[in-house]
C-alpha positions as CSV (number, residue, x, y, z in Angstrom):
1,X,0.0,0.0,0.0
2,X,1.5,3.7,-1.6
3,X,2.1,5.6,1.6
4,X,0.2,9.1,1.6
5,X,3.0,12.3,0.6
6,X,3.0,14.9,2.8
7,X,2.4,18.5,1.3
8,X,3.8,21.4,2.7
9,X,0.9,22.7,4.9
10,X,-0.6,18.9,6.5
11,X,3.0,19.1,7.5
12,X,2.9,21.9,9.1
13,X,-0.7,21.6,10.5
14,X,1.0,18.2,11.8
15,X,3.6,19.7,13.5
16,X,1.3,22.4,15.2
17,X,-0.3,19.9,16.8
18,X,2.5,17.9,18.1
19,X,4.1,21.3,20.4
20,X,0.8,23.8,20.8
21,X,-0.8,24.2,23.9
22,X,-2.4,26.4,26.0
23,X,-0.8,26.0,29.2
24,X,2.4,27.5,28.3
25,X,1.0,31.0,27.7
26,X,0.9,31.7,31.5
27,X,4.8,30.9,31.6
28,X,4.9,33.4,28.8
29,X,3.5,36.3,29.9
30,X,6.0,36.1,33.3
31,X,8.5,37.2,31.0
32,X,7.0,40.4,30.1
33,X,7.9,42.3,27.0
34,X,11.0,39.9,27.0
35,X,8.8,37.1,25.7
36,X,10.0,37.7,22.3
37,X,13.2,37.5,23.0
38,X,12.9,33.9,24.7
39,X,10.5,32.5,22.2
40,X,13.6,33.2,19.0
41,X,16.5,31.9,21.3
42,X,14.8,29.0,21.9
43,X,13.3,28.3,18.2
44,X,17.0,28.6,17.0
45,X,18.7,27.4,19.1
46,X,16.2,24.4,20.3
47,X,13.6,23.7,17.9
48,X,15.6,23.8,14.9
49,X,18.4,21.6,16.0
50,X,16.2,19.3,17.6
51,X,13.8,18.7,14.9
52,X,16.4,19.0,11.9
53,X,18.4,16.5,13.4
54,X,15.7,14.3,14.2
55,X,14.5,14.2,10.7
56,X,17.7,13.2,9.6
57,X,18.0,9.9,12.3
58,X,14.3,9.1,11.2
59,X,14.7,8.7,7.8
60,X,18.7,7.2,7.9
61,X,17.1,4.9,10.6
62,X,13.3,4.7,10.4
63,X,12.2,1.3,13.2
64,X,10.5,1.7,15.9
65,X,12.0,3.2,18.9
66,X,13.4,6.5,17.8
67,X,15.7,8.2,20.1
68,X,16.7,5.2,22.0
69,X,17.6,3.3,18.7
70,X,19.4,6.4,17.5
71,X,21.6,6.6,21.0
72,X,22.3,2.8,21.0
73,X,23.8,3.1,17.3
74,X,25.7,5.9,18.4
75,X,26.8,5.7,21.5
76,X,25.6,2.0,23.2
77,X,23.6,0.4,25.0
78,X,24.1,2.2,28.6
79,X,23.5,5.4,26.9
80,X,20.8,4.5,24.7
81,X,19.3,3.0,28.4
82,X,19.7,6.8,29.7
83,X,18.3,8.4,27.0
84,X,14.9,6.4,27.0
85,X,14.9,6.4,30.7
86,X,14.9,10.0,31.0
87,X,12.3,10.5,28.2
88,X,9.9,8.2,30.4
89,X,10.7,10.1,33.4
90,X,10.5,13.5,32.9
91,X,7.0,12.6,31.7
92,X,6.1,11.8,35.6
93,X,6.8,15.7,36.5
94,X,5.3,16.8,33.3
95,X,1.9,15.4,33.6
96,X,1.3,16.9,36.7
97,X,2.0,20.3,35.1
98,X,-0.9,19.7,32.4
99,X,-3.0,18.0,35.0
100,X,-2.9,20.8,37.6
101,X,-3.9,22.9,34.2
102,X,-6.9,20.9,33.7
103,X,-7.9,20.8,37.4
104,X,-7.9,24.4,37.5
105,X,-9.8,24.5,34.6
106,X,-12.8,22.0,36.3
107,X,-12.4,24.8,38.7
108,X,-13.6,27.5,36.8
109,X,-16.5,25.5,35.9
110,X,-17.3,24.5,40.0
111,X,-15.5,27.2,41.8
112,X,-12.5,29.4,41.1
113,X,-11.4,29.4,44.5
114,X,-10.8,25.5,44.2
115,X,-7.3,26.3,42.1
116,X,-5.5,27.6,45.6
117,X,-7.1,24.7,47.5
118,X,-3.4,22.5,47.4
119,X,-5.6,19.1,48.4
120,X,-8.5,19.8,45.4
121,X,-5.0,20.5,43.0
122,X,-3.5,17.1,44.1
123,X,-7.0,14.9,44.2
124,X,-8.1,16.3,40.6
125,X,-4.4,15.2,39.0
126,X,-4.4,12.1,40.4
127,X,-7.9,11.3,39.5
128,X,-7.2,12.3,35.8
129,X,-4.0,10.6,35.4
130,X,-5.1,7.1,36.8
131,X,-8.3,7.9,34.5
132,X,-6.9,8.4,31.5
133,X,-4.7,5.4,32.3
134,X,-7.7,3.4,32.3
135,X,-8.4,4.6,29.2
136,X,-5.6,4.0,27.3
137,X,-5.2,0.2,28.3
138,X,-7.3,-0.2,25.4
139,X,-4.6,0.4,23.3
140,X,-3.1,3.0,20.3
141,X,-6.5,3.6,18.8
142,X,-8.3,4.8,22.1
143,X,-5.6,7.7,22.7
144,X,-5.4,9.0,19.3
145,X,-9.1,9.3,19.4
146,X,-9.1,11.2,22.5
147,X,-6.6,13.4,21.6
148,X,-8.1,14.4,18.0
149,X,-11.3,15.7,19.4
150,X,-8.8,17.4,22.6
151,X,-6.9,19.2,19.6
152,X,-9.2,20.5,17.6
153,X,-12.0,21.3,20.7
154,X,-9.8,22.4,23.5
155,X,-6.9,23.7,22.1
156,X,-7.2,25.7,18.2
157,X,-10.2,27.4,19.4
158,X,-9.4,28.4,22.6
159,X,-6.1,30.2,21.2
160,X,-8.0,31.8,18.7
161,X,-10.4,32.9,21.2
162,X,-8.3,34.3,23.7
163,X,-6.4,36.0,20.7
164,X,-9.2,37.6,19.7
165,X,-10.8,38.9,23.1
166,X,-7.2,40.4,23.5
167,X,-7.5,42.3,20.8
168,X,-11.1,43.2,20.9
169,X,-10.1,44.2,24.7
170,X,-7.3,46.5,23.4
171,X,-8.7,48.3,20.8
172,X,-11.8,48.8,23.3
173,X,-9.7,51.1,25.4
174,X,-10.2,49.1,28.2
175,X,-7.4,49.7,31.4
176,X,-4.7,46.6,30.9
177,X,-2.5,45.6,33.1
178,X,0.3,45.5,30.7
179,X,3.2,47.9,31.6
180,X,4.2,50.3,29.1
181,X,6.4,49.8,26.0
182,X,10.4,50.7,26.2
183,X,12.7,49.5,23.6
184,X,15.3,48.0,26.7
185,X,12.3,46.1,28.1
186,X,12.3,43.4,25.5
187,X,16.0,42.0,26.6
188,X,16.5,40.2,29.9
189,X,19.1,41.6,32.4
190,X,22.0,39.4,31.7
191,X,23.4,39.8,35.0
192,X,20.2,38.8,36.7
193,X,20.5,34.9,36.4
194,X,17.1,34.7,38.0
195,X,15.5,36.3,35.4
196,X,17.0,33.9,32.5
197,X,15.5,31.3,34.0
198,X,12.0,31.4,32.7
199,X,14.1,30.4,29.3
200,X,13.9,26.3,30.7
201,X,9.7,26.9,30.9
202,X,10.1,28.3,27.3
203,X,11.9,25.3,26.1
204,X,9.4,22.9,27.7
205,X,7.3,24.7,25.6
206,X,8.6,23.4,22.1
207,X,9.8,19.6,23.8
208,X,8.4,17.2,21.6
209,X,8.9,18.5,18.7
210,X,11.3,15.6,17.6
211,X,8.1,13.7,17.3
212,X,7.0,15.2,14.1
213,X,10.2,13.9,12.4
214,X,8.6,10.1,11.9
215,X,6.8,12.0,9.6
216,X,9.7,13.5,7.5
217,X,10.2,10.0,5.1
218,X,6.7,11.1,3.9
219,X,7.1,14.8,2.9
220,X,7.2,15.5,-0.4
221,X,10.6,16.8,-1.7
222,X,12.0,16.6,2.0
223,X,15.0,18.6,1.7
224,X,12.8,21.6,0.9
225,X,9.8,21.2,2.5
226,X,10.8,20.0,5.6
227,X,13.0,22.7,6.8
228,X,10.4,24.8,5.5
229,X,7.6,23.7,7.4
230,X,9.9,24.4,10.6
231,X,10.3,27.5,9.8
232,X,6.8,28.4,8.7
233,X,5.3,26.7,12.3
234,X,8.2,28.5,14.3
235,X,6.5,32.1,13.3
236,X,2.9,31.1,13.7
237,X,3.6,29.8,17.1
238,X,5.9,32.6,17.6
239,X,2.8,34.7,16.7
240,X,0.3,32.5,18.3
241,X,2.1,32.3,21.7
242,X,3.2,36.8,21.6
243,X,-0.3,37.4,21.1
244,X,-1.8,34.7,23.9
245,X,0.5,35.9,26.3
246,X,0.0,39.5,25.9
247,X,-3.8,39.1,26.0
248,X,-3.4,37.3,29.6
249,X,-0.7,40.2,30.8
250,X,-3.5,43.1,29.6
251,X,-6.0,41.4,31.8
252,X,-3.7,39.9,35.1
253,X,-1.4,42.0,36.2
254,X,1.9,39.5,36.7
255,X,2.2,39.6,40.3
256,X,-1.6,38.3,40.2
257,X,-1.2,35.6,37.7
258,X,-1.6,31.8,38.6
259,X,0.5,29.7,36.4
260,X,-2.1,27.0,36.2
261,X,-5.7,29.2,35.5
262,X,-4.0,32.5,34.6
263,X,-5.8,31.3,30.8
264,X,-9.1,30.8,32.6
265,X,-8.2,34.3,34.9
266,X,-7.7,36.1,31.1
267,X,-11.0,34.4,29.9
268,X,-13.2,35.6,33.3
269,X,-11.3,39.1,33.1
270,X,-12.9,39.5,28.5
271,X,-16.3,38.0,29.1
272,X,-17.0,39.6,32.2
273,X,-16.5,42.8,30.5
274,X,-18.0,42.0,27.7
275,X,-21.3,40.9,29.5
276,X,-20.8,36.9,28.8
277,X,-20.0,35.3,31.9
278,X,-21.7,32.4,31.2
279,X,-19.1,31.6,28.4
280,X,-16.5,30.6,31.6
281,X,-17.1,27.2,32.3
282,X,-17.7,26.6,28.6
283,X,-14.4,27.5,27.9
284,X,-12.8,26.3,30.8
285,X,-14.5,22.6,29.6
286,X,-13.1,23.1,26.5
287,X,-9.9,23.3,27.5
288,X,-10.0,20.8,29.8
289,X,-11.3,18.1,27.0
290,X,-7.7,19.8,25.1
291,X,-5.4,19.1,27.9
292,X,-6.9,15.3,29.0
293,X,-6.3,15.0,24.8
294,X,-2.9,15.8,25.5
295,X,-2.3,13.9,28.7
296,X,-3.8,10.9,26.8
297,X,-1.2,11.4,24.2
298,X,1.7,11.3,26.2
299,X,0.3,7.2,28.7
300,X,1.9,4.7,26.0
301,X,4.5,6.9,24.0
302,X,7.4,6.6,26.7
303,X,5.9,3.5,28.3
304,X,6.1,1.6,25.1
305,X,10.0,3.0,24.4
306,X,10.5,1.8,28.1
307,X,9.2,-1.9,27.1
308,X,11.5,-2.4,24.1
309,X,14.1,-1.3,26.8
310,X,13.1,-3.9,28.8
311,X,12.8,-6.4,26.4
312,X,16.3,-6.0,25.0
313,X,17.6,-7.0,28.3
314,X,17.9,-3.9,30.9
315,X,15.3,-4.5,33.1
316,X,14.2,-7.9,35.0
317,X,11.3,-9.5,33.2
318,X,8.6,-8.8,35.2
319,X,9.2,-5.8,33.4
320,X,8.2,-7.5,30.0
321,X,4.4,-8.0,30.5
322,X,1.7,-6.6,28.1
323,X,-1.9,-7.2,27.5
324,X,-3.8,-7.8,25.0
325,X,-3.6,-4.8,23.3
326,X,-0.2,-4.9,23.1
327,X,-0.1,-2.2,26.2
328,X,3.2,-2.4,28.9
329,X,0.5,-2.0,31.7
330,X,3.2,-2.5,34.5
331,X,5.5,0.5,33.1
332,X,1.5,2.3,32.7
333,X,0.7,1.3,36.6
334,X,4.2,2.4,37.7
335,X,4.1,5.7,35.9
336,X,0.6,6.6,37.0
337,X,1.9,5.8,40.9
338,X,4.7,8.0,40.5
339,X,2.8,10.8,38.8
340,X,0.3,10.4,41.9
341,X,3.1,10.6,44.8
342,X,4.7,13.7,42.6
343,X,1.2,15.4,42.5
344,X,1.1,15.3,46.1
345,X,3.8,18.1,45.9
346,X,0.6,20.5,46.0
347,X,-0.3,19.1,49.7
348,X,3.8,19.7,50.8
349,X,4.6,22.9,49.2
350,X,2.6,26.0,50.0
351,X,2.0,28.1,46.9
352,X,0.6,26.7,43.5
353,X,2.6,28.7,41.6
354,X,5.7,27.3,43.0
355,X,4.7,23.5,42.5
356,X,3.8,24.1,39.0
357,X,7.1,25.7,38.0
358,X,9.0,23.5,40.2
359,X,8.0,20.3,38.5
360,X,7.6,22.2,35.0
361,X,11.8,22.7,35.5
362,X,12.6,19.2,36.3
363,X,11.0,18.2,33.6
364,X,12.7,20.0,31.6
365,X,16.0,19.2,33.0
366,X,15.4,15.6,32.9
367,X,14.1,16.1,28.8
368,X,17.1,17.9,28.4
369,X,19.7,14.9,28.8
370,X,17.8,13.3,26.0
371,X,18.1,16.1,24.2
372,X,22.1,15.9,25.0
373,X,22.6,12.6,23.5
374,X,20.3,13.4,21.1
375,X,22.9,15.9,19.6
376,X,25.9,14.2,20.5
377,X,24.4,10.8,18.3
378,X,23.4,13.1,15.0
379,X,27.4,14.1,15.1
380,X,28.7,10.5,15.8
381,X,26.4,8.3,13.1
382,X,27.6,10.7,10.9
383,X,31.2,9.2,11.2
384,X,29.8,6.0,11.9
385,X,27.2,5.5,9.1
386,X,28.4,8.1,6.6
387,X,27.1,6.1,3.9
388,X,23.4,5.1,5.0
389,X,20.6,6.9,3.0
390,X,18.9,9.4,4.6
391,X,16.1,10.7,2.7
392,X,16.3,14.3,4.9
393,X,19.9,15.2,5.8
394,X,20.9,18.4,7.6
395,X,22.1,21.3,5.4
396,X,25.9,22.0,5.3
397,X,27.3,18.4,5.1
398,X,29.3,17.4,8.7
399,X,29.7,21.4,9.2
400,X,25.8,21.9,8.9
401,X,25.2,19.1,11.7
402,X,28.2,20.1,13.8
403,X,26.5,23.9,14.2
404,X,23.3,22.7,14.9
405,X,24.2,19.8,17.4
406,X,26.7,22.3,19.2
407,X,23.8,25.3,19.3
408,X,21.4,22.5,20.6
409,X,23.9,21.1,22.8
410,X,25.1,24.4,24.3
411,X,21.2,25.4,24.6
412,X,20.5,22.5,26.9
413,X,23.4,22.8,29.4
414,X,22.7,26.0,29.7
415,X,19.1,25.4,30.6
416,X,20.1,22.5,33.1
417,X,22.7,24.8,34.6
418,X,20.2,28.3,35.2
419,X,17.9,25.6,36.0
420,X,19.0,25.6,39.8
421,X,18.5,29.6,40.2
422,X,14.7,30.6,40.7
423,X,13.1,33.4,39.5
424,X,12.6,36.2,42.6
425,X,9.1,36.5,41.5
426,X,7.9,32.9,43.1
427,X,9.4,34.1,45.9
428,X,10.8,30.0,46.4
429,X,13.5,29.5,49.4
430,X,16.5,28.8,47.2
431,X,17.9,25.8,49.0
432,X,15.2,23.8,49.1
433,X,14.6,24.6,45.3
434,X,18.0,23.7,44.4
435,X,18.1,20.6,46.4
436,X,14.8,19.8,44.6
437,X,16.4,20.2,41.1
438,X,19.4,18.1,42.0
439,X,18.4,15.4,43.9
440,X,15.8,15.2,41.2
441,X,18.8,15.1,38.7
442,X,20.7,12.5,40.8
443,X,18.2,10.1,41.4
444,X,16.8,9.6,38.1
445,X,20.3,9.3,36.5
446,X,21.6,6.9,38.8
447,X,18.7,4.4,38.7
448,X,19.0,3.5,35.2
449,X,23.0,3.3,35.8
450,X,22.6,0.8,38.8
451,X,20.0,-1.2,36.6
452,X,22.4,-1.3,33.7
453,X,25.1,-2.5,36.4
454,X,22.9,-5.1,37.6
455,X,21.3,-6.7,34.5
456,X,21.6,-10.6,33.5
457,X,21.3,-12.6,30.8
458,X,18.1,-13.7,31.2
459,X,16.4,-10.4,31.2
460,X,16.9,-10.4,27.4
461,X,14.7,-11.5,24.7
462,X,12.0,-13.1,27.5
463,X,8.1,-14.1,26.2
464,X,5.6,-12.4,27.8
465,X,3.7,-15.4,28.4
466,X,2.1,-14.0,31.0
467,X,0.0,-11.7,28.5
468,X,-3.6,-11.1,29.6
């Protein structure tokens, strides 16, 4: 069977999908009239390298597996073991950051006050996750469902709502809380680490972008098109995300703004003044049925790059089990029971806003050594395999992928590193933030390492005949 070309705009509309969401545009509009600034560093120095790069490995080397399969080429087995182990990980912090967007969203459709109640924040994630768990034991078909309708429903129309109350709300001369314009506002202070940090939350912003490069083998003239469509989707979410967040600073001032509802916050702030308040909980729901789309994405992605792990000898069997749908349910169980104890962060720490950036940033760090090898692998199977066709292959010859793997590369240490400062304007105890961030770091690298360590023989290439 022909396999369906891509044109230049499905791919584009394809990628969209894989990096736009709503709940970055709180994160956004922290940074002020510096948001700009942090969206371009981070589309050329992140996004491109990432996703150029990608396309390249996909099409040299298109089975199943990506990243990890790329890694093990490259660089081995013990790396390749890191590289998917941090991909699964990081997703434990990052789904509580979409589901405390979604529970604040069910607020605004029972009671706003809910989103500073820390045990109605933790309850509501952990319900959702171990839902949509549920859900997706059902296999490939169920998820891509749910997050379809979540796309189109909850996120594209909300954006171009919010986009377009913002403006209306402009031109309307109503007060905003938006500061005025001045040309030096729209660069960070340099010397002010604290304030370069919001660049990690802008970078979790375009992480999974790599995704979209499965899709690259299927584009129609590649070399062209391909880069193309990055750049093209880089400006409209460039445009997308400037206008978002500046419609949520005209109506919350900064020092008001809840990372979690500051979308619903902007949405309350338009249609009360426009005389619609009973538009709030329809949009809030709308969102919500977006963000569950997403979370449903993001169950079997990891958990089945974890079983192939498994299964190739890195973890003990009991590891290796599936059902019938072909789902890892114990690598689904364990995830859902760590992304349950991580939710509970909102019962320990005292202020939403710091939770939700707190696990937002080790998410990001934990991505980000993915990422690393990432890079570093695009350099070395260029040595390695300099003669395997790649249907996409990064401009510039071994120059081209040495600039874009050292940009990328520099990009994501850089990240990890500011990573351990936070911003003055959570007002969190530095120490304890810190000691968050690395123990995090620690932890989640030296588990895999031990595993690798300990592994035997006959954790490799073991039946699951203990399929239900």
């Amino acid at each position: 069977m022909k396999t369906m070309q891509l044109n230049l705009f499905r791919l584009v509309m394809l990628t969209m999908g894989f990096i736009i969401s709503l709940r970055s545009l709180p994160i956004l509009a922290e940074t002020g009239w510096q948001q700009a600034f942090y969206l371009l560093i981070a589309s050329i120095f992140f996004l491109l390298p990432v996703a150029l790069i990608s396309a390249e490995l996909s099409t040299g080397w298109p089975r199943a597996g990506g990243v990890y399969q790329w890694v093990k080429l490259a660089l081995g087995d013990r790396m390749a073991f890191i590289a998917a182990w941090m991909l699964w990980v990081q997703m434990f912090f990052g789904m509580v950051t979409i589901g405390s967007f979604i529970a604040a969203m069910i607020a605004y459709i029972i009671n706003p006050a809910l989103v500073n109640n820390h045990f109605y924040m933790a309850g509501v994630i952990i319900a959702l996750y171990w839902v949509v768990t549920l859900l997706n034991l059902k296999g490939v078909r169920s998820a891509s469902l749910i997050s379809s309708i979540g796309f189109f429903i909850g996120v594209l129309l909300p954006f171009v709502m919010i986009t377009g109350f913002g403006l209306a709300f402009y031109m309307g001369n109503q007060s905003t809380a938006l500061p005025p314009f001045s040309w030096h506002k729209l660069l960070p202070d340099i010397t002010n680490i604290d304030q370069l940090s919001f660049i990690v939350g802008v970078i979790f912003t375009f992480t999974g972008i790599e995704v979209s490069s499965v899709h690259a083998k299927n584009v129609k003239n590649p070399q062209r098109n391909y880069p193309l469509s990055l750049l093209i989707t880089i400006v409209l979410l460039m445009v997308i995300n400037i206008f978002g967040a500046f419609s949520i600073e005209m109506a919350e001032p900064r020092n008001q703004l809840n990372l979690a509802s500051g979308v619903m916050q902007t949405f309350s702030r338009f249609f009360q003044s426009e005389g619609i308040p009973w538009m709030i909980p329809v949009v809030a729901f709308m969102t919500a049925i977006g963000a569950f789309g997403q979370l449903s994405t993001w169950v079997l992605g990891p958990s089945k790059a974890m079983h192939q792990v498994a299964v190739d000898g890195f973890m003990p069997v009991w590891w290796h089990k599936t059902n019938e749908n072909g789902v890892p349910v114990r690598f689904v169980f364990v995830q859902a029971s760590m992304i349950s104890l991580i939710a509970m962060l909102y019962v320990v720490v005292p202020a939403v806003n710091q939770v939700f950036f707190m696990v937002l940033i080790l998410a990001t760090i934990l991505y980000s050594i993915t990422y690393l090898l990432l890079f570093i692998s695009g350099i070395v199977l260029r040595y390695k395999y300099p003669d395997v066709e790649r249907t996409y292959r990064v401009p510039g010859n071994l120059i081209g992928m040495w600039v874009l793997a050292g940009f990328g590369s520099i990009t994501v240490l850089f990240a990890i590193f500011i990573s351990f400062f936070p911003p003055s304007s959570l007002h969190i105890e530095t120490l304890f933030y810190s000691s968050f961030m690395g123990g995090g770091l620690l932890v989640f690298i030296a588990i895999p390492l031990l595993l690798y360590r300990c592994r035997k023989p006959e954790w490799k290439d073991t039946p699951a005949k203990n399929t239900m």
